[in-house]
C-alpha positions in Angstrom: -8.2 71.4 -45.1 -9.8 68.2 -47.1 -12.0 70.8 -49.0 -8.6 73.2 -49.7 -7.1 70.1 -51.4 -10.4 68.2 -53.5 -10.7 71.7 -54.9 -6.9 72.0 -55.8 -7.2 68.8 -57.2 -10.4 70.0 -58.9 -8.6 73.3 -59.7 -6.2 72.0 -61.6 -7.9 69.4 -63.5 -10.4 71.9 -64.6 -7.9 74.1 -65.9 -5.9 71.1 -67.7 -9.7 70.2 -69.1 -10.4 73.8 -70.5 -7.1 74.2 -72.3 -7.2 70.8 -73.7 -10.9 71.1 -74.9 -10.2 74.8 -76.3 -7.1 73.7 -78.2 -8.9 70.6 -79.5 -11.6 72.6 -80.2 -9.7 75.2 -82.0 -7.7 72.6 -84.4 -11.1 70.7 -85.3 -12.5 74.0 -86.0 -9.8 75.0 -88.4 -9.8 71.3 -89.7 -13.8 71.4 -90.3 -13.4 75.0 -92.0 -10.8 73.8 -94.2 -12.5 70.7 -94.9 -15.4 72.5 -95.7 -14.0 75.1 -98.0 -12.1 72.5 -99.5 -15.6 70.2 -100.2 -17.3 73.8 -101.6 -14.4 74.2 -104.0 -14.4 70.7 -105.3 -17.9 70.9 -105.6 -17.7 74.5 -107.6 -15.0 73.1 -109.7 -16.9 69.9 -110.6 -20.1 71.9 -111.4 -18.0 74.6 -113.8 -16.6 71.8 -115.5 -20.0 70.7 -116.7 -21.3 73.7 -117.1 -18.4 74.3 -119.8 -19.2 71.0 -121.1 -22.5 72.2 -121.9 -21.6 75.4 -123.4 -18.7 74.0 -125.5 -21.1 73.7 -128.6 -22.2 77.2 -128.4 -18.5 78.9 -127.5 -17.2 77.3 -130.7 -20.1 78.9 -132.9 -19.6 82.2 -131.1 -23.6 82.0 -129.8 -23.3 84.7 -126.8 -27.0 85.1 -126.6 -27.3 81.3 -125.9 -24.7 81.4 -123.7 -26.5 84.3 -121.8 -29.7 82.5 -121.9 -27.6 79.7 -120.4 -26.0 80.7 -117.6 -29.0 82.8 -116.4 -30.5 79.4 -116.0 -27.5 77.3 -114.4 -26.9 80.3 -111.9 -30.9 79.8 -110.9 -30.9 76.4 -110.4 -27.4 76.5 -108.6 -28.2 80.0 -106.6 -24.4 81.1 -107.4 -22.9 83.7 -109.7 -21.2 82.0 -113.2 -19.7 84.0 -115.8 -18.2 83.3 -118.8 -15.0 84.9 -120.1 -13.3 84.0 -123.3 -9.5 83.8 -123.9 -8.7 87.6 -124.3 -10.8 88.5 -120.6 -13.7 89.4 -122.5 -17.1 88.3 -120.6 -19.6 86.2 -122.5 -22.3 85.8 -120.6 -22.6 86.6 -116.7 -25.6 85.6 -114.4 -25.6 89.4 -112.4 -24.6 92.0 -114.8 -24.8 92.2 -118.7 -21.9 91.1 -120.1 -21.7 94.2 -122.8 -20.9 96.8 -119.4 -18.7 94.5 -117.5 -14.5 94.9 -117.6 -11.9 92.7 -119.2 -11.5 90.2 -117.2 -8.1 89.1 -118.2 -6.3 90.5 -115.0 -8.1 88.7 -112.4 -6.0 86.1 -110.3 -8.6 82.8 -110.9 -9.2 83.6 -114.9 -5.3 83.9 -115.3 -4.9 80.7 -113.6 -7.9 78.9 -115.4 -6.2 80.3 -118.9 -2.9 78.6 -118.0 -3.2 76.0 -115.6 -6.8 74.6 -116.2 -7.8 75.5 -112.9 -7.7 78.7 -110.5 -9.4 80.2 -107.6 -9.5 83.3 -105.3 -11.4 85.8 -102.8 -11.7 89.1 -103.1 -14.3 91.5 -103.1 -16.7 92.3 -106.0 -16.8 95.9 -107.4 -20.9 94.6 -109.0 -22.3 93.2 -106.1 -20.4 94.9 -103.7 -19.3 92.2 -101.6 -16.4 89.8 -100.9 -16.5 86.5 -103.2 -15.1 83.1 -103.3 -14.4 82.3 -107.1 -13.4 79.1 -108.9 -12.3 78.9 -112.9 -11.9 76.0 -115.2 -10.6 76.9 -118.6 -13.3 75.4 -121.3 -10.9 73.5 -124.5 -11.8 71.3 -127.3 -9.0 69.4 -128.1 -6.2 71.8 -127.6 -7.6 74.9 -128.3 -8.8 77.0 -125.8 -12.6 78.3 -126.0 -13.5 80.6 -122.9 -12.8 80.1 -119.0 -15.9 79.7 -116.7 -16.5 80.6 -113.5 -18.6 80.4 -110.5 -18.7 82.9 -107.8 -19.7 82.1 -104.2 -20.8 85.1 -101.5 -18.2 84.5 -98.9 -21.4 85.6 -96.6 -22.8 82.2 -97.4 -19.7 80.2 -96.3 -19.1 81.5 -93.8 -22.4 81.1 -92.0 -22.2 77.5 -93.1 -18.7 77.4 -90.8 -20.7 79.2 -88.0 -22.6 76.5 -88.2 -20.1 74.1 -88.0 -18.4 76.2 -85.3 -21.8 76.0 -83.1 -21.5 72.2 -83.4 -17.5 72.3 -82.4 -18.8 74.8 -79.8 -21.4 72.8 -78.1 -18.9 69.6 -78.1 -16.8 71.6 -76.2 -19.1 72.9 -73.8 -20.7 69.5 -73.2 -17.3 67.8 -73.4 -16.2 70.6 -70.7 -19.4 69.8 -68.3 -18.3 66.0 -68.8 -15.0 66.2 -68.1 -15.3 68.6 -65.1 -17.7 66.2 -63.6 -15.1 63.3 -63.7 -12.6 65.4 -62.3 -14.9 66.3 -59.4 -15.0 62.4 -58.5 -11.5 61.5 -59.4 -10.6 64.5 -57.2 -13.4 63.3 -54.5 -12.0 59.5 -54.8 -8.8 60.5 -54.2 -9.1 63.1 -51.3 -11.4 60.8 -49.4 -9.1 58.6 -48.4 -6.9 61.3 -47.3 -9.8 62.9 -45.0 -10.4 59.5 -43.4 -6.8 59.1 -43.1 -6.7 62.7 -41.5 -9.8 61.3 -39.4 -8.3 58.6 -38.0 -5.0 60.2 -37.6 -6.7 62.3 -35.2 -8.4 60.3 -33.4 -4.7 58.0 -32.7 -3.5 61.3 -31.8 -6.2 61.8 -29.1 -5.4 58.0 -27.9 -7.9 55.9 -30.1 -5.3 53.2 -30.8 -8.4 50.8 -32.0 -9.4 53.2 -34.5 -8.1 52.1 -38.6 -8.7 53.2 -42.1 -10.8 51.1 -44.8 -8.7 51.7 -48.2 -9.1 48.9 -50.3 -6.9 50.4 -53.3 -3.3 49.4 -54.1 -2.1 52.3 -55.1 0.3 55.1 -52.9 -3.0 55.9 -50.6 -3.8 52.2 -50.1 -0.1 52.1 -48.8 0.0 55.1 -47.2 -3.3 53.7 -45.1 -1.6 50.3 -44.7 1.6 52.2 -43.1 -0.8 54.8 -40.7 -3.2 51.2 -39.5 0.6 49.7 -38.6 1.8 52.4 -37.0 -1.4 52.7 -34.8 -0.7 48.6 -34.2 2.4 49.3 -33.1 1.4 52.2 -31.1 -1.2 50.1 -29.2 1.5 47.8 -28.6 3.9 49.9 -27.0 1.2 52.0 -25.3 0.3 48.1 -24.0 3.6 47.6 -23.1 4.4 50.4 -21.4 1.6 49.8 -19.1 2.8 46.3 -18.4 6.2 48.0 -18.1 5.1 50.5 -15.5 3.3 47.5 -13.5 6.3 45.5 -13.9 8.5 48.6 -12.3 5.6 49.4 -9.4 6.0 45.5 -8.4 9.3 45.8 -9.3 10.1 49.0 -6.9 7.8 46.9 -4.5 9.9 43.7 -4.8 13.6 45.5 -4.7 12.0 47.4 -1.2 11.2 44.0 0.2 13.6 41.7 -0.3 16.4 44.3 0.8 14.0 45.7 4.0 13.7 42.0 5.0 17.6 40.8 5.7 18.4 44.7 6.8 15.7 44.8 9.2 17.0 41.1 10.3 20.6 42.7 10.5 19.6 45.6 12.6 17.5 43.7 14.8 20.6 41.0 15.9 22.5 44.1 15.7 20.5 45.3 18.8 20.1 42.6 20.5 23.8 42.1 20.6 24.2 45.4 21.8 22.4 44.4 24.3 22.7 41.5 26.9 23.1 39.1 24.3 27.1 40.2 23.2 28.3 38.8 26.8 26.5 35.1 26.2 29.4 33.8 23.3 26.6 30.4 22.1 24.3 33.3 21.0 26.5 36.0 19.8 27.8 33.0 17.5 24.5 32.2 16.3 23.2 36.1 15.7 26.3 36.6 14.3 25.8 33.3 12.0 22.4 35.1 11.2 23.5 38.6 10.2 26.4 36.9 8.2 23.6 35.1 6.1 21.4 38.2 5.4 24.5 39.8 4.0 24.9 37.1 1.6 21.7 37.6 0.9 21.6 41.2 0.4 25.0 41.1 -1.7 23.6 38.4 -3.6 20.2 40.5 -4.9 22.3 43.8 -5.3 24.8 41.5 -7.3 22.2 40.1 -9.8 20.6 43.5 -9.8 23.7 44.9 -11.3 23.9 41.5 -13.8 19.8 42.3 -14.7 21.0 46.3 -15.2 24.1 45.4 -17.2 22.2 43.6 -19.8 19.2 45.3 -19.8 21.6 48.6 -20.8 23.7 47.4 -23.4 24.5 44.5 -25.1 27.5 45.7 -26.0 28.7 44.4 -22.7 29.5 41.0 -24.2 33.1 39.5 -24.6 32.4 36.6 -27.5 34.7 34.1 -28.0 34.6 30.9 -29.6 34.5 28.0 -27.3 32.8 24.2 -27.2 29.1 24.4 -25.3 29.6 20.4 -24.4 32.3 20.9 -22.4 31.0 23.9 -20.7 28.0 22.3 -19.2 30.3 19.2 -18.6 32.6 21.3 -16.7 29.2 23.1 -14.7 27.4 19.7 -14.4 31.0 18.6 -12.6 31.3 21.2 -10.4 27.3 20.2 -8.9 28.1 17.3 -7.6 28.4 17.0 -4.4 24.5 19.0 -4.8 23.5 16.1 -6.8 24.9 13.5 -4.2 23.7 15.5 -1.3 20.2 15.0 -2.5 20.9 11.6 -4.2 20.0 13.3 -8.1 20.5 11.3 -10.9 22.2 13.8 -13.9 22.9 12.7 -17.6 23.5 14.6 -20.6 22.9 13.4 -24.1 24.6 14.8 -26.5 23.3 14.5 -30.0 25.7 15.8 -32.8 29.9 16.4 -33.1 30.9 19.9 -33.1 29.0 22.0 -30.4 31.0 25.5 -31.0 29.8 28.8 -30.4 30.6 32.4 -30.5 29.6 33.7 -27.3 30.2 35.4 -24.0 31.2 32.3 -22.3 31.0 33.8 -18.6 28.0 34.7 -19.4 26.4 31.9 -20.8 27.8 29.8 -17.9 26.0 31.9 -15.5 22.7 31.0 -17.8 23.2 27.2 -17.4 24.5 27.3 -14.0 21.2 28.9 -12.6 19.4 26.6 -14.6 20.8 23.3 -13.2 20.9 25.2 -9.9 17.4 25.9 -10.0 16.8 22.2 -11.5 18.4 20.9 -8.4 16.4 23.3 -5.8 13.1 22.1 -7.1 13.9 18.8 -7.2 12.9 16.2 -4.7 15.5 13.8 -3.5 16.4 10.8 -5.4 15.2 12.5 -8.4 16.5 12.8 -12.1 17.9 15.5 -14.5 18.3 15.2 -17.9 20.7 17.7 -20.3 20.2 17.4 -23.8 22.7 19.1 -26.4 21.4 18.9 -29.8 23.4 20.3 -32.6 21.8 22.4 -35.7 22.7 23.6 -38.9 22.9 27.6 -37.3 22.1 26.6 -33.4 22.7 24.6 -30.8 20.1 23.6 -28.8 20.1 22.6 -24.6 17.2 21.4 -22.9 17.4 21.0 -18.9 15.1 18.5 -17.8 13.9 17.7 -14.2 10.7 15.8 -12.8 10.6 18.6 -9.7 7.9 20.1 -8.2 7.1 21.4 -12.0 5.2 25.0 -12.2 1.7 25.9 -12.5 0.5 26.8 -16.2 -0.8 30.3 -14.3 2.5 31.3 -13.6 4.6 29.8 -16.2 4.4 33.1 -18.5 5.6 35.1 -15.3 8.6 33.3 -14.2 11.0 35.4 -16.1 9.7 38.6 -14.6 12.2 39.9 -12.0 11.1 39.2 -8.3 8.8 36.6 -9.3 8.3 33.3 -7.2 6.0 31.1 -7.4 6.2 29.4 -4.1 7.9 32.8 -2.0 8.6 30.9 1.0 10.1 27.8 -0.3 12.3 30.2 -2.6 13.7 32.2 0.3 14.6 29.2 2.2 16.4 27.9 -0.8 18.1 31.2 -0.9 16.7 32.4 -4.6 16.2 35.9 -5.2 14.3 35.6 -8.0 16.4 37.2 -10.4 17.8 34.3 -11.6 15.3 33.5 -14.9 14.8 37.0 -15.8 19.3 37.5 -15.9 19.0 34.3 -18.0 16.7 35.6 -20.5 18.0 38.9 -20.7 21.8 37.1 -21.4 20.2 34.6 -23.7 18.6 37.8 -26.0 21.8 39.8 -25.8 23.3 36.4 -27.9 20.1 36.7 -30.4 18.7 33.5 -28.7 15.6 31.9 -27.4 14.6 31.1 -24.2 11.2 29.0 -22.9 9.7 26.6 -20.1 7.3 24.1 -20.2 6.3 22.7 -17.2 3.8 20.7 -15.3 2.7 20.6 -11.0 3.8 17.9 -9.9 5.5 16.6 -13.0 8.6 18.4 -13.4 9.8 21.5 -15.9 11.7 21.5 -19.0 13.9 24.6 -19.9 14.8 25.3 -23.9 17.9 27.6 -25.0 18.8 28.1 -28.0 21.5 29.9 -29.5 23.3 30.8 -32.7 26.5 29.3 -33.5 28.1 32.4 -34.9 
């Protein structure tokens, strides 16, 4: 797959490369050529005007055998063809045929030019030498009469193996140009795919459950984000994976706790249920006392299966909430109240400190009442007699903040992070006397989310626990 795409990548920048460097290397071409025949006419023209220069003196005086002799030698030294024409396209002197057996001259394109511009060229093919020419004319004047036209005749042959020439050069630019270019786009193709086929690696190796497994790409770029987004994705796949494992041991001990704590009171319920079918219904002190018994372990039992369907209400949907605006303060006030004949019972010292003016919130106030109420209930359990709880109600900018205070029994720092699971105790015995049923923190936590709020202990053996909620005003 990797190597389908580096060589679609490669593919297409070698393609891209080609057509570039052949178009390129047709304009510079046609740019050198025409350069080039340009240069060889300037350079024609230049050298005809000082050959007519020199042969002014002997056009005025009508020497043609001078002018022969002349011209024979300018066309050695130069290696080109010049001849000389006078004003009616009669030819003076030529450096390839004898001037007495050669045509008029008058009707050829560059000589007409020359005669009335100064200046002409052309190419065409030479009937002497039998071959196609480059020419170049200058008309020869003294003053403003006009003496003869000159002009010098290039083989075509030779210019254009000077442009081959130049066409080689272009040529092997292009070709090493080509081989440099390709080359790049090999690496930039490589430098881009291999991220992609370690990204493709690693992909696969999540997919096969290597959560630990991330990519190295160190650019900024798309890719570098792209990798960025896979290595958090695999983060947040090893998180759920990790808590979905804690999940599934939290619903085994879960399962485990639910078949307990309901087995225990039923099993006590059948049991005085057969004993008073027995002998037992006819003595009335003990069918008072089983009865007393059975009567307690269906509290019990209605009081698990009712904060099991609080726990599943919450856990479901959080749509379950009626919010209303109402003033916290006088909430706890109200459930601080209605504990105290608790607190007296145990001789418990409760204040609250209050610390702001306006402690209004939008929020499911029965539900929020059942958080604080097991709180201070809880506070009160663990607390030994004669000691102290302390309720603090701060007020915040977006929160408002209660802290329930005790200096109970406190909680080991080994269990602190468990007390909110569901059927958690840390002392079992002395919760089931109490009549807990452990549900109590984790239905707190689970109300306190549902409001977008925060929930935590800290706590001490033997030095008491201290219970944080906060929650947003609006």
């Amino acid at each position: 797959m990797t190597k389908r795409i580096i060589w679609k990548f490669f593919g297409a920048f070698a393609f891209l490369t080609v057509i570039a460097v052949f178009v390129l290397n047709f304009f510079v071409g046609f740019k050198l050529r025409d350069h080039f025949e340009q240069k060889i006419t300037r350079e024609l023209r230049s050298n005809a005007i000082l050959v007519g220069d020199i042969l002014t003196e002997d056009l005025v005086r009508g020497g043609n055998e001078a002018i022969q002799d002349k011209v024979q030698a300018f066309a050695d030294k130069l290696d080109l063809r010049i001849t000389v024409v006078d004003e009616l396209g009669l030819v003076l002197g030529d450096s390839e045929e004898a001037p007495g057996l050669m045509e008029n001259h008058a009707g050829r394109v560059e000589i007409a030019r020359a005669l009335k511009a100064g200046f002409g060229q052309s190419t065409h093919f030479s009937e002497t030498l039998g071959y196609n020419m480059k020419y170049v004319a200058v008309r020869v004047r003294s003053g403003a009469e006009t003496h003869a036209v000159v002009r010098f005749a290039l083989p075509l042959s030779e210019v254009q193996l000077q442009i081959r020439v130049i066409y080689r050069v272009v040529l092997l630019g292009a070709i090493v140009t080509i081989i440099i270019a390709l080359t790049i786009a090999y690496y930039v193709s490589k430098s881009i795919t291999s991220p992609i086929r370690r990204m493709q690696r690693a992909a696969e190796r999540i997919a096969g459950g290597d959560f630990d497994s991330r990519v190295k790409v160190k650019s900024k770029d798309e890719l570098g984000q792209l990798a960025k987004s896979l290595n958090v994705m695999a983060d947040e796949l090893q998180q759920q994976i990790e808590d979905l494992k804690k999940m599934d041991t939290i619903r085994t001990d879960f399962v485990a706790n639910v078949s307990h704590e309901l087995k225990t009171p039923l099993t006590l319920i059948k049991g005085y249920i057969e004993t008073l079918e027995g002998r037992a219904l006819n003595d009335k002190e003990k069918s008072r006392r089983f009865i007393a018994i059975i009567k307690e372990n269906a509290d019990r039992l209605e009081n698990i299966i009712n904060d099991l369907l609080s726990l599943s209400e919450m856990e479901l949907s959080r749509d379950c909430l009626n919010k209303a605006r109402f003033d916290l303060k006088s909430q706890i006030d109200d459930i601080a109240l209605g504990f105290g004949h608790s607190l007296e019972a145990k001789g418990i010292t409760l204040n609250v400190d209050v610390q702001g003016e306006d402690f209004t919130i939008e929020a499911d106030s029965d539900k929020i009442e059942h958080v604080f109420v097991n709180l201070l209930d809880n506070a009160i359990k663990y607390t030994e007699p004669g000691g102290r709880i302390d309720i603090s109600i701060r007020e915040d900018a977006e929160d408002a903040t209660v802290i329930v205070e005790d200096n109970g029994i406190g909680i080991a720092r080994e269990h602190i992070d468990r007390v909110f699971e569901r059927f958690y105790r840390v002392d079992k015995a002395r919760s089931r006397q109490l009549g807990g049923t452990g549900l109590g923190l984790g239905i707190a936590k689970h109300i306190v989310a549902a409001h977008n709020g925060k929930i935590r202990i800290e706590s001490q053996a033997g030095k008491g626990t201290k219970v944080f909620v906060t929650l947003p005003r609006e």
